[in-house]
Phi, psi and omega in degrees: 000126158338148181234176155188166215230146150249126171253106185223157173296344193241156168298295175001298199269306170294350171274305241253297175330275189340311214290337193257347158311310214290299176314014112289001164282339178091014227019058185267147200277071155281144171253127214224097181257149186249164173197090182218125158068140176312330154192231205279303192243351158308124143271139191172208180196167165189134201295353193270306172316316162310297157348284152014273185295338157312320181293283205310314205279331181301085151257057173107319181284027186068170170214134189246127173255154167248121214213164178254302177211194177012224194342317188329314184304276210295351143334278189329298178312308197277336191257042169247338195290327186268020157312108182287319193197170177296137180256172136265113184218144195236108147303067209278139187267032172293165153253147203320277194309308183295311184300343185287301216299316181310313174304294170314318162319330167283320190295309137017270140308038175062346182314156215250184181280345160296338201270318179306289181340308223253332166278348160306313183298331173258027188300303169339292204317306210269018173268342184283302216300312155003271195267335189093000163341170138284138155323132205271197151274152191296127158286184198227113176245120194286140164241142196226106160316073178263100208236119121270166197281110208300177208206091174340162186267157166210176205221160174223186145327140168062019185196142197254077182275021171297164200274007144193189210285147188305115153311341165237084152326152164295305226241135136223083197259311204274160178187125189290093170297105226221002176297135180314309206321293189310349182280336209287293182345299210274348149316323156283323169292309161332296213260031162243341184284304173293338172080037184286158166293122179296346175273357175247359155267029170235309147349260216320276202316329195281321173285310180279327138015275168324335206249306169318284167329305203290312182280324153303007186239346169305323223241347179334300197302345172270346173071038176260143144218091198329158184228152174087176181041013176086025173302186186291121183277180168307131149358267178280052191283131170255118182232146174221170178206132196223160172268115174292127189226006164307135158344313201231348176087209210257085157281233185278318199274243199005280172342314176265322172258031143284313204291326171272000145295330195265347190283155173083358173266127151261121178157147199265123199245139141237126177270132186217137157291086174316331181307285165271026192044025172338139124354147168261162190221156166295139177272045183228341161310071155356281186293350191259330152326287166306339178246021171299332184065058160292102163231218217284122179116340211253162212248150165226151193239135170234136155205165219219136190210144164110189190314330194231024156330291189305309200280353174270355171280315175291339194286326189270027222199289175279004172275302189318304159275031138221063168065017193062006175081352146351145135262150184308146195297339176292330181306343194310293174314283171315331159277351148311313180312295187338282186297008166269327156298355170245000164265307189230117163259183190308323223281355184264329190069049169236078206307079189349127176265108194268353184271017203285320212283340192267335194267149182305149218255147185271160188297146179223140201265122163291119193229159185237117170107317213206115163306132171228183163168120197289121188273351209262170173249143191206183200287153176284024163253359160273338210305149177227172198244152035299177156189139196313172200191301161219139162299110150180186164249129215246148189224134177161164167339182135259111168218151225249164201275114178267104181232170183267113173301134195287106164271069198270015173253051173211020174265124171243110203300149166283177154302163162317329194302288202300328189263344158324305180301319158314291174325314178299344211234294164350280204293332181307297169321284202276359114010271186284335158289309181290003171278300183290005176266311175322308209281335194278359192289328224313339176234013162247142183264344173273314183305282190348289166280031139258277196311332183306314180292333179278311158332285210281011145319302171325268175282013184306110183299328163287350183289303160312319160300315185288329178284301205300305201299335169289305179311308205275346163251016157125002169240190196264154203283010160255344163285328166255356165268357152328284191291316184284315177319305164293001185259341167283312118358301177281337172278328178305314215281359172308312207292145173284332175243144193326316190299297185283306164352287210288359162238061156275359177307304193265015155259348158309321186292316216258287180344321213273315195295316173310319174290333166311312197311321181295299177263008172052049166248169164233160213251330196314150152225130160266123196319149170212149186287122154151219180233128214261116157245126190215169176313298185205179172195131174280147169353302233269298162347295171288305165313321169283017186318166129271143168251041158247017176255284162335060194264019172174147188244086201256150176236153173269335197234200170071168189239152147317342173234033147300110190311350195259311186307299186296318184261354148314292181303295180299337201285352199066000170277135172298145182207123183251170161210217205064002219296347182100162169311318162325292205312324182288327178276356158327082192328151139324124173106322184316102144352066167300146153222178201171148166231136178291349181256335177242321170110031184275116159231119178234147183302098184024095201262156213259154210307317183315297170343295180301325195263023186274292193301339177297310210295001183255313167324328165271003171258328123358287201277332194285340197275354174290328196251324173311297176295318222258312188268053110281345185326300185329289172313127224269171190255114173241147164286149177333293164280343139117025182282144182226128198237136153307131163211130192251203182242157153235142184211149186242348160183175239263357155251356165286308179319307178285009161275331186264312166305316133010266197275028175077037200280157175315340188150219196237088154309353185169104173253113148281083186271048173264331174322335176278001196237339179300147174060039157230145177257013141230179138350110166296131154321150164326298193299319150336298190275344190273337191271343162288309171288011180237339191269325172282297169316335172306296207257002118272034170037073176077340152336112185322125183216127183262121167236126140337087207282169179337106177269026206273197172153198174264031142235053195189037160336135170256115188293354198257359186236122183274125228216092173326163191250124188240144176331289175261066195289352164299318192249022164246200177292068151229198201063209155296338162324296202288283174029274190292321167306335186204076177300346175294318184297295222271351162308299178292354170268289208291332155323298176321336187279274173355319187280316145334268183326000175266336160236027172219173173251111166211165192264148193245148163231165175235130206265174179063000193280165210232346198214133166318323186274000193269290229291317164265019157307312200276314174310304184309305174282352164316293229265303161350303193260324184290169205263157183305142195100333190248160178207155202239161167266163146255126131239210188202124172316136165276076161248349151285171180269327168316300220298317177293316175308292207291339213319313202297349166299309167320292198315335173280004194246349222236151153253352171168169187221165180214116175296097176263082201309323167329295180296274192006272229284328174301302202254020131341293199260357199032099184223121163251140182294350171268347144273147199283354192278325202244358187313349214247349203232041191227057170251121184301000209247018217257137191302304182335280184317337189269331209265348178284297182304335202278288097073248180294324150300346161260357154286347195265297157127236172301303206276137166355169168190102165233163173269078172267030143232232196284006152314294184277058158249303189311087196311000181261336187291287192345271176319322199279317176293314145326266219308005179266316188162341209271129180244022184198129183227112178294062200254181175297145131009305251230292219296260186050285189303323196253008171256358171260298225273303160348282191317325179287341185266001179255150202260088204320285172299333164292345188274337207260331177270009174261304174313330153308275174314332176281006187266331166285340205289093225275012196177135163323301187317303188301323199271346176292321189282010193286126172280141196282185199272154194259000000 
């Protein structure tokens, strides 16, 4: 096969050329060697790199050089002379890109080296017929005959001679449309500019069309097709095009379970950004996926070709609508509220901010002695750092993470056989680590899904490929997993938005681990008393943290929407990271301080300083320890009213944390957790030894389950589920339930069988009609054994539903409020779009007047709230003061939502509650002054 060499002054440019060469082969193996620029950021040529790069691309068929201007030539020219033996080499006067891009397609197709050369010389034509150009004159490609014997590649200085084009380019911005639509567009544009007649600009367009077709129907017979840029899809192409409305776009996590939709489909997937006019990239690529720089609002085009093309184009469609399985952008808000309840309880009188979590975090100065810290707010590409990362304040030593540094230019390559087989025993390893990270994640659900995503990193096929294909041109498997991983990385971090920048971390994170694996290092820390300062730290790094060691986390690199950032924050260790490279040189032992909420960081700090941040950490821990050793004890309001407040819990260790932290019981076990991430069903015997493991450890304690809270945007694989428009408003809840009665047949044995020795409630979601709660009642009484009785209740999470109560209510034992849905479909909001999330606040007079509603309706039966609303200390007295006697939270909230509760005065809460039902607006009731 024909080779080529690009001769250009910048490296850059000549990787980004090659990247849009390559997206039109289809991943046909042309060899495309580079000899550009003096090194990475130098501009310039050398005639010995060329040279270099001739030998590599030369197997035997010739090599047609491409050059950009002035020195290049004679560079190109002086290194035929500096030649080891004879080449066939061709000096073409194409321009670079059209010519590359012509070229490589022939070559591709098997064309020998005149017929490339000669589609390079015409690379030009249909953009001159195009535009109206004059026809140029035949150009002149100089040839210098050298014929030797071909020669494996090899590398040198200045010249990126591997044996195929890099798979993760610095730049691949530019991309070639070769679609009729796009010939008519850009023809029309032409002819507004130039004032051409519009019929002969449908000509012209008709002529490049044509021009298009003849070289795809040339190179067919090679199984060549452009790829990217709306080139010629397959016969049998199944193609959509969808919108992303996740908060951060197809980042690492989206990303992979699109990418885990298609797997395992037999049929060829590609994905492309329509926004920017991307490359199509594979839909089997983690990473290529992820460096499309999808984000949130931009259109994505899928086609799909072979047997299973349609369901994996249906798979990737109903994933998109539903967010990729995201929470919604609104959670944002709401976990802020959550951590403001663990900061400010009623007795501070501080009012949560649900919108805070949306504002850009303000810039903070590093400073030595003396705190400083700059307030204003500005775009996130100025923020300079620290920055906040996770909350509270951490005081302590410094001490700095001792790791080994890769020394890979003393990696001495092996055979090729032999360093595969390393890479293979690698990918084995760290492998089984990232398992055991999965498995030990098992009841965090964020830890999860970021390692999960590092699997499919991991096994990512281009990545692997790419890696295989360096070892087979002569290094060693720590050297190409070195180079492709950083070049994959280095295109994330490339990206216009932060979210995704920050996740070129993991793929460095994966990087670090192969090498460990590889060079016989470890990735491990053993845990030290103080605040641990490092360049950066992967997921995996953090989770094994102690945090009873550990009292604060400074980083030199990294983002606030980093993942080591993100399991900082669930794990509760404080964290600034940005802090810059200074932060590394800090001796050991130094006395640090920071607040995890502003990104304030000082430097061995002068005694006020210190005793400013104790006295506010001692004020922290004391409303904690005030709360943590009160837990026990019931939440009585002043005047001698007593409100329950349980927990929601997803598994036997949220459970034991809600005891822990005193809860009242279980207001709501998500027993879907149990149906999730699998590929069947769980058994009766499965779920009754979980629910019984759970009623165990809250030891007599009241506990209400859920029964399967699914749908279709919370697909079951094991269940065939139609792909429905609005899966918000389709089957899910007791709907899907009642559809498929063997599971909730089978859930509810389980339960029962529990319930002959604990005390529980069966509840049921979603219900909107009288005939779903008796229905669900009916096969209950079906499974239970004679004797026994359970309470029913039933989720508020409609508006129908609320209306209705006092009918419902002859059907019931109590209902529980899920303000969460409420307030979506209340407000017709959905939180996860980014246009109207600002308007999803539970606190909306609509939303109070619903609950209001249900409390005046329930009659005899209970009334709570488990959802993220009764966290909210300003919500809390306005929810009392309505009717609600039971507040359902996260684990963690519990001990200081008891502590709330104590400081309020039940009737004044019934005259707050009031007032907020008048009020026209979220905003007014949040402004409400609270009950004294």
């Amino acid at each position: 096969m024909t080779g080529i060499v690009v001769v250009s002054h910048s490296r850059a440019l000549a990787r980004s050329a090659a990247a849009l060469a390559a997206e039109m082969l289809h991943d046909s193996p042309v060899r495309i060697e580079i000899a550009a620029g003096l090194d990475e950021h130098t501009l310039g040529t050398d005639a010995t790199a060329v040279a270099a790069a001739i030998t590599a691309a030369d197997s035997g068929a010739g090599v047609l050089i491409l050059m950009d201007l002035g020195s290049a030539i004679l560079s190109a020219e002086l290194a035929l002379d500096l030649l080891d033996g004879p080449h066939r080499v061709r000096l073409c006067a194409a321009p670079l890109v059209e010519g590359l891009v012509a070229a490589a397609v022939a070559a591709a197709g098997g064309a020998d080296l005149d017929e490339v050369a000669d589609e390079a010389e015409h690379a030009l034509d249909g953009k001159r017929s195009q535009l109206g150009a004059s026809e140029p004159a035949t150009g002149y490609a100089a040839a210098s005959e050298h014929e030797r014997p071909p020669t494996g590649a090899v590398e040198c200085a200045g010249a990126d001679v591997s044996g195929s084009v890099d798979p993760h380019p610095v730049d691949e911005a530019a991309a070639a449309d070769s679609s009729p639509d796009a010939a008519d567009r850009a023809a029309a544009e032409a002819s507004v500019t130039a004032g051409r007649d519009p019929a002969a600009v449908s000509t012209t367009a008709e002529r490049e069309r044509a021009r298009v077709a003849a070289m795809v129907d040339r190179h067919t017979a090679s199984g060549v097709r452009p790829a990217g840029g709306g080139g010629a899809a397959a016969p049998d192409a199944v193609r959509a095009v969808f919108v992303v409305t996740n908060e951060h776009g197809l980042h690492a996590r989206p990303a992979a379970r699109l990418v885990a939709a298609v797997s395992g489909r037999d049929a060829g997937v590609r994905v492309r950004n329509l926004s920017t006019g991307s490359p199509s990239v594979s839909g089997r690529s983690l990473s290529r996926i992820a460096a499309l720089g999808v984000r949130a609002g931009h259109e994505v085009e899928i086609t799909a070709s072979g047997p299973d093309a349609q369901a994996a184009v249906d798979a990737v469609v109903d994933l998109a609508a539903r967010h990729f399985d995201e929470r919604p952008t609104g959670v944002a808000a709401s976990t802020a509220t959550e951590r403001a309840a663990f900061d400010n309880t009623a007795v501070e009188g501080t009012a949560a901010d649900s919108t805070a979590a949306a504002t850009p975090l303000p810039e903070s100065a590093l400073s030595e002695g003396n705190p400083s810290s700059a307030g204003w707010r500005h775009h996130e590409s100025e923020r300079t750092g620290p920055l906040a990362a996770a909350s509270g304040i951490g005081i302590g030593p410094a001490w700095r993470l001792d790791t080994t540094d890769f020394h890979l230019e003393d990696t001495r390559a092996e055979a090729p056989a032999v360093e595969t087989e390393h890479f293979d025993r690698a990918l084995t390893t760290v492998r089984g680590r990232i398992d055991a990270d999965i498995a030990r994640a098992r009841t965090d659900d964020t830890a999860r899904e970021i390692f999960a995503a590092h699997r499919l990193l991991l096994d990512d096929d281009d990545l692997t490929a790419s890696v295989r294909a360096r070892i087979a041109q002569g290094r060693s498997a720590a050297v190409a997993v070195a180079a492709v991983f950083d070049s994959a990385a280095d295109e994330l971090a490339a990206l216009p938005d932060e979210y995704q920048r920050a996740r070129a971390a993991d793929v460095r994170a994966v990087r670090d681990q192969l090498l460990s694996a590889l060079l016989g290092h470890t990735t491990e820390i053993t845990s030290r008393a103080g605040i641990l300062v490092a360049a950066d730290l992967t997921p995996a790094q953090v989770a094994g943290l102690d945090r009873d060691l550990v009292t604060g986390i400074v980083l030199a690199q990294g983002s606030p929407t980093a993942h080591s950032a993100i399991l900082a924050r669930t794990r509760g260790i404080p964290a600034v990271v940005a802090a810059g490279p200074q932060v590394l040189t800090v001796p050991e032992q130094t006395l640090l301080v920071f607040d995890g909420d502003t990104g304030q960081l000082v430097i061995a700090p002068d005694a006020d300083t210190l005793a400013a941040f104790t006295a506010r950490a001692d004020a922290q821990r004391a409303r904690r320890r005030a709360a943590g050793a009160a837990a026990q004890e019931p939440a009585v309001t002043r005047d001698g009213v007593e409100i329950q407040v349980a927990a929601n819990v997803g598994s036997v260790a949220d459970a034991a944390d809600a005891v822990r932290g005193g809860a009242d019981g279980a207001g709501l076990v998500r027993t879907e957790f149990l149906f999730l991430d699998r590929a069947d069903a769980p058994s009766a015997a499965e779920q009754e030894q979980v629910y019984r493991d759970l009623a165990t450890t809250f030891d007599g304690r009241p506990m209400v389950l859920r029964t399967l809270d699914v749908g279709g945007d919370k697909p079951l694989p094991y269940l065939a589920q139609p792909v429905e428009a609005n899966p918000f408003l389709g089957q899910r809840g007791i709907r899907l339930a009642l559809a498929h009665p063997h599971l909730l047949r089978e859930q509810l044995s389980a339960v029962v069988r529990v319930a002959a020795d604990h005390p529980i409630g069966v509840m049921f979601p979603m219900v909107t009609d009288v005939r779903e709660i008796d229905a669900g009642r009916r096969m209950l009484e079906e499974v239970a054994p004679e004797g026994l009785s359970l309470e029913v209740g039933i989720m508020v999470e409609v508006p129908a539903t609320a209306a209705k109560t006092a009918e419902l209510a002859e059907h019931v034992d109590f209902f529980s409020i899920g303000t969460n849905d409420l307030t979506q479909y209340a407000l017709a909001v959905e939180r996860g779009n980014e246009a109207v999330a600002a308007l999803a606040d539970a606190l909306d007079p609509g939303v109070l007047r619903l609950i209001d509603m249900v409390c005046r309706g329930a009659g005899g039966a209970r009334v709570a709230v488990c959802g993220e609303l009764a966290s909210d200390p300003v919500a809390v007295p306005i929810l009392l003061g309505l009717g609600v006697t039971e507040l359902s939270v996260a684990p963690a909230a519990v001990p200081l939502i008891k502590a709330a509760v104590r400081t309020l005065d039940h009737a004044a809460c019934v005259d707050l509650a009031a007032r907020a039902l008048r009020c026209a607006t979220a905003t007014a009731v949040r402004g409400l002054p609270r009950p004294a």
